[in-house]
Backbone as ProteinMPNN parsed JSONL, in Angstrom:
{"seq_chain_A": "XXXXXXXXXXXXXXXXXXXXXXXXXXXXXXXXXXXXXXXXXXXXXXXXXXXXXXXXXXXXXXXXXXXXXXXXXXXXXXXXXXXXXXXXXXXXXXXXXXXXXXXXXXXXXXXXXXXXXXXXXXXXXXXXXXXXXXXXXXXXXXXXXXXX", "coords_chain_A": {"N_chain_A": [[-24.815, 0.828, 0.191], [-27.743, 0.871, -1.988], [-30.153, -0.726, -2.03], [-32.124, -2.49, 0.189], [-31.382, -4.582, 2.626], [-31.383, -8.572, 2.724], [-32.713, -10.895, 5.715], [-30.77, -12.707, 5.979], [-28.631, -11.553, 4.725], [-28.366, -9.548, 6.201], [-27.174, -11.46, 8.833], [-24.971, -12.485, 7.637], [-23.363, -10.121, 7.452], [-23.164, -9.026, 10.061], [-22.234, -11.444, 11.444], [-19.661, -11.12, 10.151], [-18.869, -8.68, 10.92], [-18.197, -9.134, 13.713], [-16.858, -11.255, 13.636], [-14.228, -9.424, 12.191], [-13.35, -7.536, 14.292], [-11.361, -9.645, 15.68], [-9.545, -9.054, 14.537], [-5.886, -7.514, 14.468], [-5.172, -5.64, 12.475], [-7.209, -4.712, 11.091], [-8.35, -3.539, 12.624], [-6.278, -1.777, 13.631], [-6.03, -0.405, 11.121], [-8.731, 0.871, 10.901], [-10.892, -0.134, 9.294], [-14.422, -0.599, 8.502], [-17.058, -2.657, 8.677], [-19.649, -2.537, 5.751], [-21.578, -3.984, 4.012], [-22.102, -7.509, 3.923], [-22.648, -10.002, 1.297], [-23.441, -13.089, -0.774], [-20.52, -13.325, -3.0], [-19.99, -10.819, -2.67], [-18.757, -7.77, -1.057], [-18.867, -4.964, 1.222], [-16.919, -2.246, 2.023], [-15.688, 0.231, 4.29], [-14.171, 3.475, 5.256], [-13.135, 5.969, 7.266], [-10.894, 8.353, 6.599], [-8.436, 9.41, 8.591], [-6.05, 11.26, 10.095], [-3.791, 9.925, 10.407], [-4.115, 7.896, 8.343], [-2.94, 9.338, 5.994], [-0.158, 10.819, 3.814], [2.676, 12.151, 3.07], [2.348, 14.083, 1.358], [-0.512, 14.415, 2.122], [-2.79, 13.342, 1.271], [-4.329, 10.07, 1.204], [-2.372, 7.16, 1.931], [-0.793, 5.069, -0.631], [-0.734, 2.254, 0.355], [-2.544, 1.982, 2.601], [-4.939, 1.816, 1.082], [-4.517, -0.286, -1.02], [-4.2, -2.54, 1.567], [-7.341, -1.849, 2.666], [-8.001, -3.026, -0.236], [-7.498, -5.406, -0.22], [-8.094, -7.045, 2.197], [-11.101, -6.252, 2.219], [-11.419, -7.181, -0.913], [-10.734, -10.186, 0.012], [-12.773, -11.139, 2.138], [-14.985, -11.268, 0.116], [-14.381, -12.919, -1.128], [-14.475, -15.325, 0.648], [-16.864, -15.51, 1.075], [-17.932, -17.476, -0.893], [-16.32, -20.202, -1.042], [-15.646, -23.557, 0.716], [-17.094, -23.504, 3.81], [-14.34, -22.924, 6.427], [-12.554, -23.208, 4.932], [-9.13, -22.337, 4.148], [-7.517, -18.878, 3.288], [-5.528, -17.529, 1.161], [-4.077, -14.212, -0.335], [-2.783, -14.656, -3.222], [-1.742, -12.865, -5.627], [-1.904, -9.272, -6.335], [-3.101, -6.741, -7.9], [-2.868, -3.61, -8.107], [-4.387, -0.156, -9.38], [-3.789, 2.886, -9.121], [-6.121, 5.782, -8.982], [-6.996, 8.395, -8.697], [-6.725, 11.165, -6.084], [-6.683, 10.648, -2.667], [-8.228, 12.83, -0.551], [-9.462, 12.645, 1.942], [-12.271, 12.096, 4.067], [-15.382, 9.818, 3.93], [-14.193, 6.574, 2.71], [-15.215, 4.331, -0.081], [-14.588, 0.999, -0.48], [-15.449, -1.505, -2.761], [-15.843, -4.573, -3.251], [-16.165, -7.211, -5.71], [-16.82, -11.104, -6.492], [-15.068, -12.611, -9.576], [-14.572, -14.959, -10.631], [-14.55, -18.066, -8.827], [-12.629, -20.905, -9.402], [-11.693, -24.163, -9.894], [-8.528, -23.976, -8.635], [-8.757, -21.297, -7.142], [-9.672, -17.991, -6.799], [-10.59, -15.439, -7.688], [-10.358, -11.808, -7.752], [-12.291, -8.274, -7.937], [-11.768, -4.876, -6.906], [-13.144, -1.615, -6.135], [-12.413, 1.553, -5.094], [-13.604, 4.279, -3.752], [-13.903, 7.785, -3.442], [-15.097, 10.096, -1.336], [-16.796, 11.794, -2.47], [-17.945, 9.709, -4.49], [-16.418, 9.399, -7.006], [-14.05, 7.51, -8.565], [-11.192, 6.438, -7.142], [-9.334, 3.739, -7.355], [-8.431, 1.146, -8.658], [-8.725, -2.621, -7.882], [-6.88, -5.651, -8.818], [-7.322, -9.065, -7.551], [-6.564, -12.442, -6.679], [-6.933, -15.344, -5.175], [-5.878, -18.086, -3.508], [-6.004, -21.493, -1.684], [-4.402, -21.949, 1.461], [-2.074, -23.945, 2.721], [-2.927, -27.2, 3.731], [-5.691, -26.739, 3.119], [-8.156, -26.548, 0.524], [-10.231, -25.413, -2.392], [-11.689, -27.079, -3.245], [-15.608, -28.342, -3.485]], "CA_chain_A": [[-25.714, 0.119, -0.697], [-29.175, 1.798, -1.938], [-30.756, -1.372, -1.911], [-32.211, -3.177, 1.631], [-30.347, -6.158, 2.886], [-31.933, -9.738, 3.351], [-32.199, -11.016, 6.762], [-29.396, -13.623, 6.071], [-27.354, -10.747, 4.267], [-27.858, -9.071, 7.869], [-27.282, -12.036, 9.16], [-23.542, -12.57, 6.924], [-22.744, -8.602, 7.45], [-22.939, -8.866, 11.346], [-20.79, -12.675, 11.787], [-18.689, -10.661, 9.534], [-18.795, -7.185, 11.354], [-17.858, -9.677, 14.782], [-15.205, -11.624, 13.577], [-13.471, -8.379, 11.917], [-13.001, -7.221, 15.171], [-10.323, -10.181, 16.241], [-8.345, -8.984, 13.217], [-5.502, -6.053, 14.992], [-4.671, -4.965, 11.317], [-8.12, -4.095, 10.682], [-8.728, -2.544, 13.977], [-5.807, -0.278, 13.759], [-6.174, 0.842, 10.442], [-10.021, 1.211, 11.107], [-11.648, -0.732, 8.318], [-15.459, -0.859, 9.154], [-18.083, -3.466, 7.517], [-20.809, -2.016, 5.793], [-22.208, -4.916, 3.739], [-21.289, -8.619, 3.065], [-23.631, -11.222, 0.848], [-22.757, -14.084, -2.052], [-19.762, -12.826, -3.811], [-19.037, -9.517, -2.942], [-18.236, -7.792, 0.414], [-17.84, -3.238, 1.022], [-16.282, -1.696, 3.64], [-16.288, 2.146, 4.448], [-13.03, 3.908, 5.873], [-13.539, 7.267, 7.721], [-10.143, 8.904, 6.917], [-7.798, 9.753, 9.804], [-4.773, 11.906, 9.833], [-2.657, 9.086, 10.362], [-4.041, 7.164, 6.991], [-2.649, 10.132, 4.82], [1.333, 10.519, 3.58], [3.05, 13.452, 3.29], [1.545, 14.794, 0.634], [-1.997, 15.062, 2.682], [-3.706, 11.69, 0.718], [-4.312, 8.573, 1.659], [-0.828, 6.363, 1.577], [-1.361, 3.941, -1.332], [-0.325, 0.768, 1.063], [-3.658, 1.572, 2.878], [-5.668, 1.644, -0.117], [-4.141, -1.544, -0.808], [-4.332, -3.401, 2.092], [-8.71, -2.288, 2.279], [-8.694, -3.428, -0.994], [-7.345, -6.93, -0.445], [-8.992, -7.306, 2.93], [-12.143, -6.328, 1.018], [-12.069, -8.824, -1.63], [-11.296, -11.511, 1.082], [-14.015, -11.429, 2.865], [-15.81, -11.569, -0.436], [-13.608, -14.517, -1.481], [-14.587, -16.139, 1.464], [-18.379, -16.337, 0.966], [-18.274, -18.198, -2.296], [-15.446, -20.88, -0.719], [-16.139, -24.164, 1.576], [-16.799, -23.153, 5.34], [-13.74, -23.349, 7.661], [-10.941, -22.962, 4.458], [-8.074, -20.537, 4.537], [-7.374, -18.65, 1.605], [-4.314, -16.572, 1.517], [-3.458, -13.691, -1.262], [-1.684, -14.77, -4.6], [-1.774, -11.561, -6.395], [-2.679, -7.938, -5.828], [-2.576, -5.154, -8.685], [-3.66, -2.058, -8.05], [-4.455, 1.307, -10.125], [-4.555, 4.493, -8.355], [-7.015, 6.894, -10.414], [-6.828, 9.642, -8.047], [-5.832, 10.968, -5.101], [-7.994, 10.406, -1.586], [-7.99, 13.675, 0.419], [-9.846, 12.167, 3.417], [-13.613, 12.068, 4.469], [-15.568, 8.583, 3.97], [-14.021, 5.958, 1.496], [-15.606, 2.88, 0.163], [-14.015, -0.402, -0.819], [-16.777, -2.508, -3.291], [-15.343, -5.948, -3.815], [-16.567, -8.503, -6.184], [-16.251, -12.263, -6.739], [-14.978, -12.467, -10.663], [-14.475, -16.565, -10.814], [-14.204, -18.887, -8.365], [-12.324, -21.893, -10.009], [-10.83, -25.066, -8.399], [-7.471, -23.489, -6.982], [-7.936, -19.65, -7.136], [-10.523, -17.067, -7.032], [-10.586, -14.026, -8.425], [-11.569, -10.683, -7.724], [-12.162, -7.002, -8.029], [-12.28, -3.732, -5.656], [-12.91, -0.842, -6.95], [-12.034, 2.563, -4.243], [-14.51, 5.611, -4.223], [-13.631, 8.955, -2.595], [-16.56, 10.539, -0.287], [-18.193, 12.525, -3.52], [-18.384, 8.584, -5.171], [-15.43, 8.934, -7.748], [-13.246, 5.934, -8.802], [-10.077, 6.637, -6.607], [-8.553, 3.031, -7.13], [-9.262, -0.494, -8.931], [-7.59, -3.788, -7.84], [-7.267, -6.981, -9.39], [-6.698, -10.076, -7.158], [-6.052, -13.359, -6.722], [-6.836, -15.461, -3.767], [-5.764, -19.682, -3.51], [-5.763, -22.098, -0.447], [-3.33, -22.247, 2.121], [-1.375, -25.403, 3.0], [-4.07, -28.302, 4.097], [-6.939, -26.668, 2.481], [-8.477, -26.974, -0.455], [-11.482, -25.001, -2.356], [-12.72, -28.191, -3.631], [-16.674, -28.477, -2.447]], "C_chain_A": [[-27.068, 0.788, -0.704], [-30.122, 0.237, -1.772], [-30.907, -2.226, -0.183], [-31.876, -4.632, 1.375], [-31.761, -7.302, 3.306], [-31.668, -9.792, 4.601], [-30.639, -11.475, 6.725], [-28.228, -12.848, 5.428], [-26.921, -10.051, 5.494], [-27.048, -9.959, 8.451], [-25.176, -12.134, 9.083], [-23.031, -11.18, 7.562], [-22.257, -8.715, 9.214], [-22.142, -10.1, 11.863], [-19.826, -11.894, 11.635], [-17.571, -9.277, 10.444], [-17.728, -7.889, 13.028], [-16.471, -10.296, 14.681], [-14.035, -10.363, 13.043], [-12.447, -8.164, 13.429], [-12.171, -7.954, 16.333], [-9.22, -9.798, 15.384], [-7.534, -7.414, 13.783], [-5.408, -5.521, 13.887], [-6.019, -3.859, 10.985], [-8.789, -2.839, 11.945], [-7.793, -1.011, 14.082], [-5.883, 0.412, 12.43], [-7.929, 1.208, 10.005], [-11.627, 1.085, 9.959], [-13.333, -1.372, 8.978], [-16.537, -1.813, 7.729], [-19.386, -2.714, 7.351], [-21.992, -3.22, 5.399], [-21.922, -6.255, 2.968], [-22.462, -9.551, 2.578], [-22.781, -12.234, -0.264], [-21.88, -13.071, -2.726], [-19.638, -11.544, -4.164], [-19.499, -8.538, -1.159], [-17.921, -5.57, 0.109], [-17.926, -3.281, 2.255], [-15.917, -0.322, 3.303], [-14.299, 2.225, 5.539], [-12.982, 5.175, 6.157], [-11.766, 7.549, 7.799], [-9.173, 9.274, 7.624], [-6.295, 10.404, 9.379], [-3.531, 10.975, 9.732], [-2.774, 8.143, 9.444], [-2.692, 8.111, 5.503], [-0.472, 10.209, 4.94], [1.743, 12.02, 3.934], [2.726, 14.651, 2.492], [0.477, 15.287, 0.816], [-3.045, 13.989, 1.896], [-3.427, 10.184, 1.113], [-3.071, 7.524, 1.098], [-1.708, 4.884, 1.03], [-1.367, 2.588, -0.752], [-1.756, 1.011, 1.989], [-4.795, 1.446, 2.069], [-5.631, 0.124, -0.479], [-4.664, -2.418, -0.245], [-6.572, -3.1, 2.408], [-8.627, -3.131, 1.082], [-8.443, -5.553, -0.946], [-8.007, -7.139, 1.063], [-10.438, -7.178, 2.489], [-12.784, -7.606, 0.198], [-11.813, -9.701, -0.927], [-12.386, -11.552, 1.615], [-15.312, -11.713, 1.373], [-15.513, -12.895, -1.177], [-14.334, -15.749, -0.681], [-16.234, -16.811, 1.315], [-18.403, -17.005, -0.351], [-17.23, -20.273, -1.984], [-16.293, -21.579, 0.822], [-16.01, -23.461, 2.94], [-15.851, -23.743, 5.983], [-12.098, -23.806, 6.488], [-10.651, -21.934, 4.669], [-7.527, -20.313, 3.118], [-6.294, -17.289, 2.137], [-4.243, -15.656, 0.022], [-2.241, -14.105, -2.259], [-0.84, -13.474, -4.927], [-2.578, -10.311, -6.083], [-2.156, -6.555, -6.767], [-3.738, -4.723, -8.667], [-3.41, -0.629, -8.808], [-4.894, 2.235, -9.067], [-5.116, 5.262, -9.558], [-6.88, 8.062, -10.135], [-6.785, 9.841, -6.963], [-7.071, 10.927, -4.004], [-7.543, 11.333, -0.553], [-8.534, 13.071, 1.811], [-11.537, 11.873, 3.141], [-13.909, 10.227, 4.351], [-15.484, 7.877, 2.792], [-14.73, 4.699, 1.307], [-14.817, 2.216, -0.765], [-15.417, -1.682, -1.659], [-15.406, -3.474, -3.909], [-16.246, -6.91, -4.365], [-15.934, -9.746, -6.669], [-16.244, -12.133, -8.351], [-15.019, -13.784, -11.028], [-14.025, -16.898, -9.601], [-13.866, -20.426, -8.987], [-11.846, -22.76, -8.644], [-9.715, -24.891, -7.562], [-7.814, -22.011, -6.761], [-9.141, -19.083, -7.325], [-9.886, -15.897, -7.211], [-11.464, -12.603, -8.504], [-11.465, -9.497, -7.976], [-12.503, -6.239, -6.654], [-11.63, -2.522, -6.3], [-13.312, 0.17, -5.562], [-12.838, 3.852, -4.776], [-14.186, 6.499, -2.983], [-15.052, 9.181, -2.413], [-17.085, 11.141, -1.74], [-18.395, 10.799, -4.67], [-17.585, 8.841, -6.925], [-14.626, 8.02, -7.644], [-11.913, 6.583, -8.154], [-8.789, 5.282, -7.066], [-9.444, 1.67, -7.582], [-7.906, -1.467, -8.626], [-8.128, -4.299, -8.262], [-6.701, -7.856, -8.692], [-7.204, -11.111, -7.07], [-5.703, -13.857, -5.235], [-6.614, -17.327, -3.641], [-5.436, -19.651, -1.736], [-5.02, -21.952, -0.024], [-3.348, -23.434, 2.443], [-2.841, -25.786, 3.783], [-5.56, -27.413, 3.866], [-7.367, -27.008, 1.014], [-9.927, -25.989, -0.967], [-12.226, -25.748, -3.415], [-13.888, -28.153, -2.669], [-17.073, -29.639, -2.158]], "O_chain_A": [[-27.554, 1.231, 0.337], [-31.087, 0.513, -1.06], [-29.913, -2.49, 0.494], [-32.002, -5.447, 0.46], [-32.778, -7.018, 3.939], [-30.736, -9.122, 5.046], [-29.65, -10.918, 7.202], [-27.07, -13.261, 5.489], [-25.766, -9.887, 5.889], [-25.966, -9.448, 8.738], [-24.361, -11.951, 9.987], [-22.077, -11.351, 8.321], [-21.093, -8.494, 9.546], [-21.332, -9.841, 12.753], [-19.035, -11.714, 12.56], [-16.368, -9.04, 10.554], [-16.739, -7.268, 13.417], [-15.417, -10.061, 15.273], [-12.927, -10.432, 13.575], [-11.275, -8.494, 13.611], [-12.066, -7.506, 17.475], [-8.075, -10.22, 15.547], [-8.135, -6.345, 13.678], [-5.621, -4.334, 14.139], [-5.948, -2.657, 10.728], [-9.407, -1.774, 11.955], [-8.116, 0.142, 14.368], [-5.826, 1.642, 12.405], [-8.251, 1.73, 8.937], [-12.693, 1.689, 9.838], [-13.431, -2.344, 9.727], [-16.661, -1.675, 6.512], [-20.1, -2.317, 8.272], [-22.992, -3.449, 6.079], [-21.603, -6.3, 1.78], [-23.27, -9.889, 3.443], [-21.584, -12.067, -0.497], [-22.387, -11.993, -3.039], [-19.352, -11.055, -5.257], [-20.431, -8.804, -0.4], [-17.199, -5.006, -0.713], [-18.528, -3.87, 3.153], [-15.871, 0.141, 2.163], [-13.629, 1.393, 6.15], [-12.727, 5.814, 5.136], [-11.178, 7.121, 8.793], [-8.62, 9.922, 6.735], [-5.598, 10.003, 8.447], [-2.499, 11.227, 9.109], [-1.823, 7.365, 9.375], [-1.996, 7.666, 4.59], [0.255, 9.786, 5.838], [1.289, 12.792, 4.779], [2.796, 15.837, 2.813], [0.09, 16.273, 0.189], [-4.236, 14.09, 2.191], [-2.421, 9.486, 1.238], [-2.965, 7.209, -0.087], [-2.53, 4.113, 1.526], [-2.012, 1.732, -1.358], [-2.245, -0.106, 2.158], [-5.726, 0.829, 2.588], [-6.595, -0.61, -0.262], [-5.447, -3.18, -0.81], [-7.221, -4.144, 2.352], [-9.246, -4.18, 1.256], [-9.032, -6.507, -1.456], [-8.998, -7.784, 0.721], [-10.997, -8.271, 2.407], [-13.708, -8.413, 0.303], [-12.752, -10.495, -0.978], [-13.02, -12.518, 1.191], [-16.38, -12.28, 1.602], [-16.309, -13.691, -1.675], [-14.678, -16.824, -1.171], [-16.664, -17.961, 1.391], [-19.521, -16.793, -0.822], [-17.516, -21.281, -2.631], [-17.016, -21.009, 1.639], [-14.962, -22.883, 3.229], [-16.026, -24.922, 6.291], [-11.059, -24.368, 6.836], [-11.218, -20.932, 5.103], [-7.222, -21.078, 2.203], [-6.317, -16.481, 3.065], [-4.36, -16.404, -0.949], [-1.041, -13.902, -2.072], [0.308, -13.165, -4.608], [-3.728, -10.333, -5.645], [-1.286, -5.715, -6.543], [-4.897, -5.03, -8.944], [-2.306, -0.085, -8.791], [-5.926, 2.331, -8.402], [-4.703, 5.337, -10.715], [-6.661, 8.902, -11.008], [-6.785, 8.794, -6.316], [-8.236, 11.127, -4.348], [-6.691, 10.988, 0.266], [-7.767, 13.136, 2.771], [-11.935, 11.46, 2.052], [-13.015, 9.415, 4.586], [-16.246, 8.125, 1.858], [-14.919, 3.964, 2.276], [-14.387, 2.78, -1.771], [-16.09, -2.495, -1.025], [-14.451, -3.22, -4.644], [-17.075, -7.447, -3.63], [-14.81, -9.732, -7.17], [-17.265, -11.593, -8.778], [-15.693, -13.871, -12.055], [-13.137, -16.194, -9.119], [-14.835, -21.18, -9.069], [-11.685, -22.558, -7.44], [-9.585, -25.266, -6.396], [-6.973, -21.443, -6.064], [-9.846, -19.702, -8.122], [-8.759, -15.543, -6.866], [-12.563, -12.317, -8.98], [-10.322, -9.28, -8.381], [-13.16, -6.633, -5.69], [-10.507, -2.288, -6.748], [-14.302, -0.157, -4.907], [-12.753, 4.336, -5.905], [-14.185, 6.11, -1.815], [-15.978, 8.684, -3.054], [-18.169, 10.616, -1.997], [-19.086, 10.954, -5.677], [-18.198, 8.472, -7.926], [-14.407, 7.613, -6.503], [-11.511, 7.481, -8.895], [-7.595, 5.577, -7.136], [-10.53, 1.247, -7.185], [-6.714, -1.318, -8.895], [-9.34, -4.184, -8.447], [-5.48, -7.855, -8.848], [-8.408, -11.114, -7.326], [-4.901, -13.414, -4.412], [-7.735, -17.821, -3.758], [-5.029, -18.812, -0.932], [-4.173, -21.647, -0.864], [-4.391, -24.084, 2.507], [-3.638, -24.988, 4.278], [-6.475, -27.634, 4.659], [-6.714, -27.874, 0.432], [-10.743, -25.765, -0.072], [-13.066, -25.323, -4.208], [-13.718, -28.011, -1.458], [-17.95, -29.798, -1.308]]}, "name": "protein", "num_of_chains": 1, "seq": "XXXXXXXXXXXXXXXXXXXXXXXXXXXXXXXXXXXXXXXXXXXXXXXXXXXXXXXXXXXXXXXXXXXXXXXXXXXXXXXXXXXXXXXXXXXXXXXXXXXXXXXXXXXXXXXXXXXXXXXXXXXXXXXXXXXXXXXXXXXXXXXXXXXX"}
C-alpha cells in the first residue's frame, strides 16, 4: 500500500497478522499479512520452490486458495464480531503465469447483503501485473447469521 495506515488499521493488520498464525494452511503455504482495514484485506507471498508446478509457475490451487483466504479476512471486517463465514463460491481467471519473486493478493468487499458477501481479489506478479482475478462468495455457517 503507498498510502500510511491509521492507528486502528495498524491496530486490525496486527490482530489479523496474530491470529493468521493459528491457521496451519496459511503457515505452510506461507501467506503473510501486509494490510487489513474496512472492506478489503492484501497479503504478499514470497514464492518458494515448492509453490511452483512442473512447469516452473505458481500451481493455480495456490493462487486460489491466497485468493479466497484473502477475501476472507476482508469479508470478515464488514460482518458481526464472533460470526463464521464459510466460502460459497470461488471463480478464478488466470491472466498470466507467476514465475516466482513477491506476489500480492488485493481483496475487496463488493456487497455485503443479508446472507452473502461478495468479493474480489485481484493477483499481481512482483513487476505489479494482473496475474489472476477472483470472484467470490462468502455466507454464514450453521448457527450464525450476518444479520447486525
Amino acid at each position: 500500500m503507498t498510502k500510511k495506515m491509521s492507528k486502528e488499521q495498524k491496530r486490525i493488520t496486527e490482530m489479523v497478522r496474530q491470529r493468521m498464525k493459528e491457521s496451519r494452511s496459511t503457515d505452510l503455504l506461507g501467506f503473510d499479512v501486509e494490510s487489513v482495514h474496512a472492506g478489503r484485506a492484501i497479503f504478499r507471498l514470497d514464492v518458494k520452490p515448492n509453490h511452483k508446478q512442473i512447469h516452473g509457475v505458481v500451481h493455480g490451487g495456490i493462487l486460489a486458495a491466497l485468493a479466497d483466504t484473502t477475501a476472507a479476512i476482508a469479508a470478515y471486517t464488514v460482518i458481526p464480531r464472533g460470526t463464521e463465514i464459510a466460502t460459497v463460491e470461488l471463480s478464478i481467471n488466470y491472466l498470466e503465469p507467476v514465475p516466482g519473486g513477491r506476489i500480492k493478493a488485493d481483496a475487496r468487499v463488493l456487497r455485503a447483503g443479508r446472507n452473502f458477501v461478495v468479493t474480489e481479489c485481484e493477483i499481481f506478479n512482483e513487476d505489479g501485473s494482473l496475474a489472476a482475478k477472483a470472484l467470490l462468495t462468502f455466507g454464514a455457517t450453521a448457527g450464525h447469521s450476518l444479520y447486525r
